[in-house]
C-alpha positions as CSV (number, residue, x, y, z in Angstrom):
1,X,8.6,-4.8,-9.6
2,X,5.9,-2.2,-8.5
3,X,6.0,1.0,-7.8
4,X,3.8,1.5,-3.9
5,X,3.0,5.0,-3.0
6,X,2.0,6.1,0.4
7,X,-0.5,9.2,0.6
8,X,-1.5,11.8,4.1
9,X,-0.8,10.7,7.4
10,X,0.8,6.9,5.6
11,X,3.7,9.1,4.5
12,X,4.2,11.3,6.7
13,X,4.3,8.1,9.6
14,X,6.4,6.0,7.4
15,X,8.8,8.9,6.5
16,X,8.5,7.6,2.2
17,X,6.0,8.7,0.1
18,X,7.1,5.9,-2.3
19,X,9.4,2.5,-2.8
20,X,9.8,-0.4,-4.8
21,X,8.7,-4.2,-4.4
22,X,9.4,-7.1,-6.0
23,X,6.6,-9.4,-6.6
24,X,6.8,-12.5,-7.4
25,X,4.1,-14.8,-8.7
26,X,0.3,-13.4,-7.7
27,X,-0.4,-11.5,-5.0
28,X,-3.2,-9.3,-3.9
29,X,-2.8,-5.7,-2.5
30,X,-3.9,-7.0,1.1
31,X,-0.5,-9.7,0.8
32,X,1.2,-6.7,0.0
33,X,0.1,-5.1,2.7
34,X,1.0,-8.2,5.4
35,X,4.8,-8.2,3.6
36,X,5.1,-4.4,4.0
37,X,3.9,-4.5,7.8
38,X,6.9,-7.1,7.9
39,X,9.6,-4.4,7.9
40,X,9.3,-3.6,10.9
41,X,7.3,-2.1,13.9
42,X,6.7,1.3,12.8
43,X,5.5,0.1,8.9
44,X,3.4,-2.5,11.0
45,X,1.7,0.1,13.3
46,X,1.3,2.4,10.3
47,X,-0.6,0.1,7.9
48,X,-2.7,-1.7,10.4
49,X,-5.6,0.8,10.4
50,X,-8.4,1.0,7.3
51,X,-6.8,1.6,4.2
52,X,-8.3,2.9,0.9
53,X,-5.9,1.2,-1.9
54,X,-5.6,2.4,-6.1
55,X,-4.2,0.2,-8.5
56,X,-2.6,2.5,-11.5
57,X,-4.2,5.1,-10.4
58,X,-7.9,3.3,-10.0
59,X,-9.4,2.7,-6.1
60,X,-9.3,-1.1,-5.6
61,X,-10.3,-3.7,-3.4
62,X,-7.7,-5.0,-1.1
63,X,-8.8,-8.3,-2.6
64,X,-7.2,-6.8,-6.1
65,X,-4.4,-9.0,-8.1
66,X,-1.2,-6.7,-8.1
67,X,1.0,-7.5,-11.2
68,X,4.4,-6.6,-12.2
69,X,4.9,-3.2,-13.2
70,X,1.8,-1.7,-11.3
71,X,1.5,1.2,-9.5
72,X,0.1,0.5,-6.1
73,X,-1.2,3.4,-3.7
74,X,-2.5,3.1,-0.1
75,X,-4.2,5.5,2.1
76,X,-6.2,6.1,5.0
77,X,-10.0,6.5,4.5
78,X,-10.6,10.6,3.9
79,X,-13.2,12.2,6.2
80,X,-14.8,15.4,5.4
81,X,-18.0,17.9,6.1
C-alpha cells in the first residue's frame, strides 16, 4: 500500500488531499498516475496537466519506481515572481 497525497489546486479539484493504493508488483509514479486518472472523469481532468511528483518526501521523476509503503505526492508545477 502507498500513501498518495494531492497538494494546491490537485486537492482542492479532486476534493482529497490524500488516499490509499495498492500496488502490486513495480510500477512507476507516471502508471500511478494513468490508474488514478481511471477513477473517473473528474480525477482524469485533474491529473492530466504537468505534474511535479515527491517520493517520501523527495521531488522525483515521473519515471520513479514506487514501492510498497511509499509516500507518493503530486502537484502542479509552482510559478512565482
Amino acid at each position: 500500500m502507498v500513501k498518495v497525497l494531492f497538494f494546491a489546486s490537485l486537492r482542492e479539484t479532486l476534493g482529497v488531499d490524500e488516499i490509499s493504493h495498492q500496488v502490486d508488483g513495480s510500477i512507476n509514479a507516471a502508471e500511478l498516475l494513468t490508474v488514478l486518472k481511471g477513477r473517473g472523469e473528474g480525477w482524469s481532468k485533474a491529473l492530466d496537466g504537468p505534474l511535479l511528483c515527491s517520493v517520501n518526501q523527495e521531488v522525483a521523476p515521473l519515471d520513479v519506481v514506487i514501492s510498497d509503503g511509499d509516500e507518493v505526492a503530486f502537484f502542479p508545477p509552482v510559478t512565482g515572481g
